[in-house]
Backbone of each chain as nested JSON, in Angstrom:
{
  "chains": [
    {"id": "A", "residues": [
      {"number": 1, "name": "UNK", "atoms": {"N": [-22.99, -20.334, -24.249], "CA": [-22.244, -20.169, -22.997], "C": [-22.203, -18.688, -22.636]}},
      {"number": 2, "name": "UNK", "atoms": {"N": [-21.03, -15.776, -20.273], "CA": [-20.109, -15.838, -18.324], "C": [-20.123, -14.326, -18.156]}},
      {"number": 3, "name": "UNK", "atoms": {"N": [-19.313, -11.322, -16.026], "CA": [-18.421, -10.902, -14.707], "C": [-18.193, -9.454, -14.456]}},
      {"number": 4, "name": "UNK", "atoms": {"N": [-17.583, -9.11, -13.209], "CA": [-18.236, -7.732, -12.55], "C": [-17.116, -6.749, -13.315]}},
      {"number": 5, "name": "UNK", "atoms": {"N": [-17.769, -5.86, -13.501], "CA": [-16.902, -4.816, -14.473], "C": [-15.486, -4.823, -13.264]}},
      {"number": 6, "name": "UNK", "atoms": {"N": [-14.52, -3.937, -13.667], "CA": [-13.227, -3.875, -13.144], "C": [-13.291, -2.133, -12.6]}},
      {"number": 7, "name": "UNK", "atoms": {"N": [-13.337, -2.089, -11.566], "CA": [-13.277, -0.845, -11.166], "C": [-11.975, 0.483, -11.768]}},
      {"number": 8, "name": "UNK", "atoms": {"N": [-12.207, 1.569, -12.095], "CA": [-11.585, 2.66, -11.973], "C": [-10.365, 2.491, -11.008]}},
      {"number": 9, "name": "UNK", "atoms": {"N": [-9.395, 2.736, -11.881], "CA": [-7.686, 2.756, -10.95], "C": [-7.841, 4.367, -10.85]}},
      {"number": 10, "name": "UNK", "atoms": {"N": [-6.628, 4.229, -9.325], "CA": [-6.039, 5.693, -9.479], "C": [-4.544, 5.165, -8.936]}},
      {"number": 11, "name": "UNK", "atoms": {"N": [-3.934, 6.163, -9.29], "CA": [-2.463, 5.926, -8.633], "C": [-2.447, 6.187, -6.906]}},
      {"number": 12, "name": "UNK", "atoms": {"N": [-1.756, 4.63, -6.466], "CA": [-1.709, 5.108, -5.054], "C": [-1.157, 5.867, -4.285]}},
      {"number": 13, "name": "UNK", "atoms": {"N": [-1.524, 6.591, -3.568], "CA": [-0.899, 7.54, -2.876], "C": [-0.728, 7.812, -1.522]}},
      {"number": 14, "name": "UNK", "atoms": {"N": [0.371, 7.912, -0.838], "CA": [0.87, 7.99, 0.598], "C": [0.88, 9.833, 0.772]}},
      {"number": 15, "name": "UNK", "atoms": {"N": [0.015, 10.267, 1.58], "CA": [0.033, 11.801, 2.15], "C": [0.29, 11.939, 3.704]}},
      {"number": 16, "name": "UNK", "atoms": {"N": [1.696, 12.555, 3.928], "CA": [2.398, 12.861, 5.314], "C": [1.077, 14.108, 5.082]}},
      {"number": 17, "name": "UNK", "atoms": {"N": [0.067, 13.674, 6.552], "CA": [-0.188, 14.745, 7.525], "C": [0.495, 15.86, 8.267]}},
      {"number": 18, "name": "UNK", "atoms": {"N": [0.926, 14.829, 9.326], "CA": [1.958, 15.386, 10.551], "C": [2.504, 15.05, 11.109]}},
      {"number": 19, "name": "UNK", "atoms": {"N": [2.979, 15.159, 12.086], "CA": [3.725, 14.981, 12.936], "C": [3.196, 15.08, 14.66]}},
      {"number": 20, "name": "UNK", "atoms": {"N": [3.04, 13.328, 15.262], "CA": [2.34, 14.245, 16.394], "C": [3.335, 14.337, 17.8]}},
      {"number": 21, "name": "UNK", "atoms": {"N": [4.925, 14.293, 17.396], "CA": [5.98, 14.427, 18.198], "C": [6.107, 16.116, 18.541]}},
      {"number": 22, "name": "UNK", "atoms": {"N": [5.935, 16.646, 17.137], "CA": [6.116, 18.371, 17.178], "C": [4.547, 18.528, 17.679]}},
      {"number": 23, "name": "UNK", "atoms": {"N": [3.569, 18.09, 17.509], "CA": [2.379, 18.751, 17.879], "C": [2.379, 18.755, 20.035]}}
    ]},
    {"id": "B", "residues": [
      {"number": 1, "name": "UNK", "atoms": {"N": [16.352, 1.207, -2.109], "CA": [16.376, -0.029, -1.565], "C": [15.455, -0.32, -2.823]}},
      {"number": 2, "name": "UNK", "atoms": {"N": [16.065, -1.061, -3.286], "CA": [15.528, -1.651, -4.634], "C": [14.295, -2.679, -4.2]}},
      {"number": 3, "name": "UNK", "atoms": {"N": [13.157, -2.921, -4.953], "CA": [12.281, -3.932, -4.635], "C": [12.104, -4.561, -5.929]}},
      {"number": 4, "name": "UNK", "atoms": {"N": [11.636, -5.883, -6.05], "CA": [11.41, -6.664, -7.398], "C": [10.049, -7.532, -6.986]}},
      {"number": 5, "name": "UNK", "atoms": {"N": [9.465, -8.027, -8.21], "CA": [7.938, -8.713, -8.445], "C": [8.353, -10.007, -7.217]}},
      {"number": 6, "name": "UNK", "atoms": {"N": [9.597, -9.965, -7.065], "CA": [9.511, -11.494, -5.925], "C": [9.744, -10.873, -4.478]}},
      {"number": 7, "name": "UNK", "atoms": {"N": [10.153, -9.267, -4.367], "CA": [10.388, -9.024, -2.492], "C": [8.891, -9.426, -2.001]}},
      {"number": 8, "name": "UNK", "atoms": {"N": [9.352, -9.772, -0.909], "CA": [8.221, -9.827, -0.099], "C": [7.788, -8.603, 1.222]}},
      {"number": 9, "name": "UNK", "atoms": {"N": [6.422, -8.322, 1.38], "CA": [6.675, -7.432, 1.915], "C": [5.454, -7.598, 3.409]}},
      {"number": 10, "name": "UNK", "atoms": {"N": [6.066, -6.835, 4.505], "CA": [4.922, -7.34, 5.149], "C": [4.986, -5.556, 6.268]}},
      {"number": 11, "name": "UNK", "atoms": {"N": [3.951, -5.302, 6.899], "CA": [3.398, -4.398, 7.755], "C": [4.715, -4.162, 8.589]}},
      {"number": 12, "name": "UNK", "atoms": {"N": [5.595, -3.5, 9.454], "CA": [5.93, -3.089, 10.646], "C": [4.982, -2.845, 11.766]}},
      {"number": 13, "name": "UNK", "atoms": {"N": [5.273, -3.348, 12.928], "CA": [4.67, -3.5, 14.134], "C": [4.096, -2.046, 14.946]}},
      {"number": 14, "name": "UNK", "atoms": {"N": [5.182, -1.197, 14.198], "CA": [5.546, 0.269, 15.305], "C": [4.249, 1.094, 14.204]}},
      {"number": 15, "name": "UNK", "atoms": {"N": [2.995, 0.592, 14.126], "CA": [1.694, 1.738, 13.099], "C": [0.677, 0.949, 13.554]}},
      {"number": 16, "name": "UNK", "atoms": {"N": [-0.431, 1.573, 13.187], "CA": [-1.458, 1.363, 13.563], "C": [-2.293, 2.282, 12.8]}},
      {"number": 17, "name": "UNK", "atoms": {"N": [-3.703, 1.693, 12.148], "CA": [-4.137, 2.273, 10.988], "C": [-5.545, 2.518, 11.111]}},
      {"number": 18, "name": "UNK", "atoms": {"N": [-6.5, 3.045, 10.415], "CA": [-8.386, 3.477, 10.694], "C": [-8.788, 3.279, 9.42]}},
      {"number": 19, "name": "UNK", "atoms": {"N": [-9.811, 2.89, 9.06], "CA": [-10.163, 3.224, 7.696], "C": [-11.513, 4.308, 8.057]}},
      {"number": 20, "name": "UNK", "atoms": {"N": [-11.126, 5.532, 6.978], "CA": [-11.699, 6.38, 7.092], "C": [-12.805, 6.253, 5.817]}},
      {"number": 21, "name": "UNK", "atoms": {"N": [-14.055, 6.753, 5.184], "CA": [-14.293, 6.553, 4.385], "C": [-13.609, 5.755, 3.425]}},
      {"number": 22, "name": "UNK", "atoms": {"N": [-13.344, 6.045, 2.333], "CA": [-12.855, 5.184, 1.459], "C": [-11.169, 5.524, 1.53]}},
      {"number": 23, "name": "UNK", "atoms": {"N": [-10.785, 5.73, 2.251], "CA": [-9.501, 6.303, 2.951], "C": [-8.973, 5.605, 3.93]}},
      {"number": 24, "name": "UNK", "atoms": {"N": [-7.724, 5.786, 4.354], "CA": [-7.138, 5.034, 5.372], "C": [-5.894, 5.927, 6.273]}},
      {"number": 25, "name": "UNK", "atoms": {"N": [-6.231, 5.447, 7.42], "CA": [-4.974, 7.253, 7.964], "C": [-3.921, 6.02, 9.094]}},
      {"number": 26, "name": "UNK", "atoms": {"N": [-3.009, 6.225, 8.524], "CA": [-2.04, 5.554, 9.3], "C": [-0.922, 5.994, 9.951]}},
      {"number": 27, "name": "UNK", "atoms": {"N": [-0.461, 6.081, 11.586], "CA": [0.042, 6.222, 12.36], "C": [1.537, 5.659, 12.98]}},
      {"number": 28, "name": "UNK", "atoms": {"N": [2.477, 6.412, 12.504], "CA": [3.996, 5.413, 12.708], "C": [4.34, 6.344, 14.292]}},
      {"number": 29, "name": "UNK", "atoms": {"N": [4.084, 4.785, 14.807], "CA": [4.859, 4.949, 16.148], "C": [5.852, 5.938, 16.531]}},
      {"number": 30, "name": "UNK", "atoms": {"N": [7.067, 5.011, 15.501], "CA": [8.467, 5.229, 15.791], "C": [9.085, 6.508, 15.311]}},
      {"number": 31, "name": "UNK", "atoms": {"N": [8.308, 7.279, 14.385], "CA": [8.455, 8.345, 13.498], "C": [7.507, 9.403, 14.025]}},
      {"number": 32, "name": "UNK", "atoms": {"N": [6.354, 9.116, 14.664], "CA": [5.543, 10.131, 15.564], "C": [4.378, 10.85, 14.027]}},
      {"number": 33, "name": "UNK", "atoms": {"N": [5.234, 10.348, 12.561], "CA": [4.107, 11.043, 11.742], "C": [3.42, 10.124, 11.503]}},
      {"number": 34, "name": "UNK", "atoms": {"N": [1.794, 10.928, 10.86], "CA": [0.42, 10.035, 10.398], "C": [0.45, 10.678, 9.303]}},
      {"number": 35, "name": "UNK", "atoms": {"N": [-0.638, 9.785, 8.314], "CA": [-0.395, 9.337, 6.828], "C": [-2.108, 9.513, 6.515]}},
      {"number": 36, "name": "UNK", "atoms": {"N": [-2.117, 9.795, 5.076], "CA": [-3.61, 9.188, 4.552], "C": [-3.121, 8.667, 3.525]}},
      {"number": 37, "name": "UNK", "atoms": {"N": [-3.581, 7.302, 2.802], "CA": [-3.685, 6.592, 2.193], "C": [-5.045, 7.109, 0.886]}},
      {"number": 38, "name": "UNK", "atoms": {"N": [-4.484, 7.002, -0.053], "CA": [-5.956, 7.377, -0.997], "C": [-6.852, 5.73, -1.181]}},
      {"number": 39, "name": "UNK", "atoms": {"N": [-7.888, 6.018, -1.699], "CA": [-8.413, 4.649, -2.218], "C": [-7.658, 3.51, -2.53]}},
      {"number": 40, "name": "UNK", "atoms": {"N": [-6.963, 3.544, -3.519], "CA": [-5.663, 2.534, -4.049], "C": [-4.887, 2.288, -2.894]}},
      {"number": 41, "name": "UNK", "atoms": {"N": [-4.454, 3.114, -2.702], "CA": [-3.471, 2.931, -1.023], "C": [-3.548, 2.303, -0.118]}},
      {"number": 42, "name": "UNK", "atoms": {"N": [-5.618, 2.678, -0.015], "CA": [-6.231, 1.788, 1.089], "C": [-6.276, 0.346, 0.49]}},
      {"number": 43, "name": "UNK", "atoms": {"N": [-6.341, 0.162, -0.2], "CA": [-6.964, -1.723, -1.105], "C": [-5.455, -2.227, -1.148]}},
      {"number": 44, "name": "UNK", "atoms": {"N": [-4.12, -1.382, -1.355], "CA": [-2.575, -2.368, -1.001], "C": [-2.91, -2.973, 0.101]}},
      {"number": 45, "name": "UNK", "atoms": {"N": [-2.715, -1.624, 0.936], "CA": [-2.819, -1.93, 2.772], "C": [-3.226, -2.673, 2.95]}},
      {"number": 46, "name": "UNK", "atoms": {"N": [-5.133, -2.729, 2.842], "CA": [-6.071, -3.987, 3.381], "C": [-5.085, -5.354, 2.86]}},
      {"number": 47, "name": "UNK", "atoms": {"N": [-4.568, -5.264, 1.883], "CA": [-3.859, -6.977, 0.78], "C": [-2.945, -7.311, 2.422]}},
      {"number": 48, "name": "UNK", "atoms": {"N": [-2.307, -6.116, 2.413], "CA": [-0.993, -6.517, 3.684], "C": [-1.455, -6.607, 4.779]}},
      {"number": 49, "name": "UNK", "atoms": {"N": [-2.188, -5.734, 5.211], "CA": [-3.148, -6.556, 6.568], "C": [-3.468, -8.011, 6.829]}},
      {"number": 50, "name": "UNK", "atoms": {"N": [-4.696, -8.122, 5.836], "CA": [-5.331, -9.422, 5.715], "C": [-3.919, -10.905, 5.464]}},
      {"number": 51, "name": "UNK", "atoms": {"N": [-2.717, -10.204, 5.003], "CA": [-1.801, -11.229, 4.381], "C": [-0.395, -10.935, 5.357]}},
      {"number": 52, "name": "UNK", "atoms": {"N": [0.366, -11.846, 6.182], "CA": [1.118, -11.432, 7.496], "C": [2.382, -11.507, 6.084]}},
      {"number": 53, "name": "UNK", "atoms": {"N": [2.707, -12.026, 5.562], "CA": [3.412, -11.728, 4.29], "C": [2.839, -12.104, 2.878]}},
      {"number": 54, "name": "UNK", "atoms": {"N": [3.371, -10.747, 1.913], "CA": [2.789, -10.732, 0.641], "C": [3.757, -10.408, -0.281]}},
      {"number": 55, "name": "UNK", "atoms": {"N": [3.941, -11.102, -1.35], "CA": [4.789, -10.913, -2.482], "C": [4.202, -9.767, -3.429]}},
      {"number": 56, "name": "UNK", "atoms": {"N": [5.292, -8.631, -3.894], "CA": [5.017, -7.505, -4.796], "C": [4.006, -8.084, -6.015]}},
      {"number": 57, "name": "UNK", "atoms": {"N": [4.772, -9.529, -6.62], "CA": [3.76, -9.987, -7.628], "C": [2.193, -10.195, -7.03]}},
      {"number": 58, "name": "UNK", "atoms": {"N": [2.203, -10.575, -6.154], "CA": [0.857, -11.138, -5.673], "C": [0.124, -10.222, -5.654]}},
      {"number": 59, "name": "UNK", "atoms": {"N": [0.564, -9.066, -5.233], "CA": [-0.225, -7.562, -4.939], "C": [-0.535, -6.916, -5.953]}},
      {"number": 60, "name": "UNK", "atoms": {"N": [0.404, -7.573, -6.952], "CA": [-0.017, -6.521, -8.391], "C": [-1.159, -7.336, -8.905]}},
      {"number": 61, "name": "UNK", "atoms": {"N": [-1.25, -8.612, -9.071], "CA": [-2.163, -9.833, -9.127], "C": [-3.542, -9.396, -8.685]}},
      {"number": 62, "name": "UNK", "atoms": {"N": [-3.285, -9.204, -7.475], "CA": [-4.886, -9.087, -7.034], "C": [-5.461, -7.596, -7.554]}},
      {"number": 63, "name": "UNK", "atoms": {"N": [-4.324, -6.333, -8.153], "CA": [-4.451, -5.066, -8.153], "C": [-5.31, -5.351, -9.507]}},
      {"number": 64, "name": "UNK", "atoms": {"N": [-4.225, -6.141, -10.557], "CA": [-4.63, -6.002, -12.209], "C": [-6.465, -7.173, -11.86]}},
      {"number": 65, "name": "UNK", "atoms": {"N": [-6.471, -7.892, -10.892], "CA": [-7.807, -8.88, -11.203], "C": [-8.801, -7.438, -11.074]}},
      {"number": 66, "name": "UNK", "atoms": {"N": [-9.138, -6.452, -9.83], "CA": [-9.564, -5.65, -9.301], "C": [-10.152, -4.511, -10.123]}},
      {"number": 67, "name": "UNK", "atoms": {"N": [-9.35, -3.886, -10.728], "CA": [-9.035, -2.74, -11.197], "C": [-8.789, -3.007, -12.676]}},
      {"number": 68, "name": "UNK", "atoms": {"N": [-9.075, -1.536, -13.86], "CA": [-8.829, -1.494, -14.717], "C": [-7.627, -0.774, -14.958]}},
      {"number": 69, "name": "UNK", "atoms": {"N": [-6.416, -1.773, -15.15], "CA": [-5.328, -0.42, -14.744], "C": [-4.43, -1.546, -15.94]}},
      {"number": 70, "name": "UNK", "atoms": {"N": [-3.373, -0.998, -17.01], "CA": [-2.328, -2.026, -17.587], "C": [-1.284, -2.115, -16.805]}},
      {"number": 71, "name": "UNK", "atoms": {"N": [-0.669, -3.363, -17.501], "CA": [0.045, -4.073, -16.317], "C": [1.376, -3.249, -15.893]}},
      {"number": 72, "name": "UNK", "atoms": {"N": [1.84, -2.459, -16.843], "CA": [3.203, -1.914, -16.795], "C": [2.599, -0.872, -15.678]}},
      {"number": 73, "name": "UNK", "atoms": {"N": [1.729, -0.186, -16.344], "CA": [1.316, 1.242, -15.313], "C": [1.014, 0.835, -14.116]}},
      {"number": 74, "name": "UNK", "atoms": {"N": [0.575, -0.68, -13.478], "CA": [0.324, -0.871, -12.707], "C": [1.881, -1.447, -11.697]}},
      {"number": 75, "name": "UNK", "atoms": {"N": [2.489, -2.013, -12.491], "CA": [3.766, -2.263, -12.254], "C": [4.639, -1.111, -11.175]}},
      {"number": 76, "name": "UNK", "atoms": {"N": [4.598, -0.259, -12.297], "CA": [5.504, 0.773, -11.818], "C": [5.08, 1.985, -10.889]}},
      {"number": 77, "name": "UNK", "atoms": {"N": [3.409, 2.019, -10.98], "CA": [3.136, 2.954, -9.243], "C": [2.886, 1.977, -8.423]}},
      {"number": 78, "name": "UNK", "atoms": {"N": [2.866, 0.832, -8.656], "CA": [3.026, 0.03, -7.468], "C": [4.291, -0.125, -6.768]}},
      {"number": 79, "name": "UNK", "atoms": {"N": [4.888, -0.2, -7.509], "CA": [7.137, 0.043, -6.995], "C": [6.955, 1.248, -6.204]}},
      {"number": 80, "name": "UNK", "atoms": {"N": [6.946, 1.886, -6.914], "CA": [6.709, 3.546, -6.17], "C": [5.747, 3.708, -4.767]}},
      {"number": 81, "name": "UNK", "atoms": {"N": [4.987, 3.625, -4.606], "CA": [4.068, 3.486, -3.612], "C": [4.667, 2.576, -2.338]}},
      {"number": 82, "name": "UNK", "atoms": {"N": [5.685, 1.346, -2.804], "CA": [5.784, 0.814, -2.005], "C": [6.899, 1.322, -1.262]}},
      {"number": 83, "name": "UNK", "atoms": {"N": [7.939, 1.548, -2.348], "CA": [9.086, 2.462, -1.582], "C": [8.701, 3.527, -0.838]}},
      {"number": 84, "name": "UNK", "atoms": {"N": [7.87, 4.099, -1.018], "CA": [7.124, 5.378, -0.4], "C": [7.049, 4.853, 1.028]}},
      {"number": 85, "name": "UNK", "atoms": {"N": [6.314, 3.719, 1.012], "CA": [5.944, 2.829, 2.243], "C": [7.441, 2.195, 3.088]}},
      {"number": 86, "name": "UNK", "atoms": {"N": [8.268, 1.978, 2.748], "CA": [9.427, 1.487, 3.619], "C": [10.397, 2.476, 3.673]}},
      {"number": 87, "name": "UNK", "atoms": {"N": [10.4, 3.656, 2.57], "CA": [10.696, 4.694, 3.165], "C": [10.321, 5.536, 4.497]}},
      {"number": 88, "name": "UNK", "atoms": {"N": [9.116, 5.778, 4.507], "CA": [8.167, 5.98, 5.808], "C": [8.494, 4.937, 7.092]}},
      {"number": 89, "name": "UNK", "atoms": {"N": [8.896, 3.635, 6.715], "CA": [9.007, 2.671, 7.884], "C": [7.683, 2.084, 8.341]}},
      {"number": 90, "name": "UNK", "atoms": {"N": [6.934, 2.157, 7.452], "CA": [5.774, 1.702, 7.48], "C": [5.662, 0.357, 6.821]}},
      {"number": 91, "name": "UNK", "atoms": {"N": [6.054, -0.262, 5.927], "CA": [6.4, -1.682, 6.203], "C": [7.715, -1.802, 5.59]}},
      {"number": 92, "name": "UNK", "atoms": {"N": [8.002, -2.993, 5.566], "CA": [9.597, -3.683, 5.549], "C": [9.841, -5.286, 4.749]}},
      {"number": 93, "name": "UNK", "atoms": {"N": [10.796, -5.456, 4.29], "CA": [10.673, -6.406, 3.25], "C": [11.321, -7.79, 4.058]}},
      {"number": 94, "name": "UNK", "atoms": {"N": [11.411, -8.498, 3.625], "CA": [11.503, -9.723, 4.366], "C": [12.857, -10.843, 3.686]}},
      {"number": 95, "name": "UNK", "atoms": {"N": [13.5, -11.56, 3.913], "CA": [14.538, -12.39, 3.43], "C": [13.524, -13.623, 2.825]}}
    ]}
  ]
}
């Protein structure tokens, strides 16, 4: 008698750009 | 605002999102700020897109099938990430 390797983690992450009220 | 493996969580209306390369840049209305999402960030998102509501377990589910990540470590930047996310007002949890 069987699959696709398991990809590389990263920690997720949220990144504030800007702001386009002040721009 | 506490979240657990059973909140459910789904998108807010007031964003609107791009996928950039393997990236994702997302736009809150109501808050006027934009966001980039890393890789991981982008593959939650797409889960909550594609899903009009999604349970924290479910998301970690499809994270641990996906990815080589253990379950605790995956557990707990997933909490994090998400609060990040309804902190922002970028999505919102559901009754």
């Amino acid at each position: 008698h069987q699959s696709s390797p398991k990809k590389a983690y990263k920690t997720p992450k949220l990144k504030v750009l800007g702001n386009v009220k002040k721009l | 605002m506490n979240i657990t493996s059973n909140t459910r969580i789904q998108i807010k209306k007031s964003q609107s999102s791009s996928v950039l390369g393997t990236e994702t840049i997302v736009l809150n209305y109501e808050l006027g700020n934009y966001y980039e999402l890393n890789e991981m960030g982008s593959f939650i998102w797409s889960l909550l897109q594609a899903n009009p509501v999604l349970s924290v377990m479910k998301l970690k589910e499809r994270m641990l099938v996906e990815f080589d990540v253990e379950e605790s470590v995956c557990q707990e930047e997933l909490m994090s990430f998400l609060e990040n996310l309804i902190h922002e007002k970028l999505i919102e949890t559901i009754a």
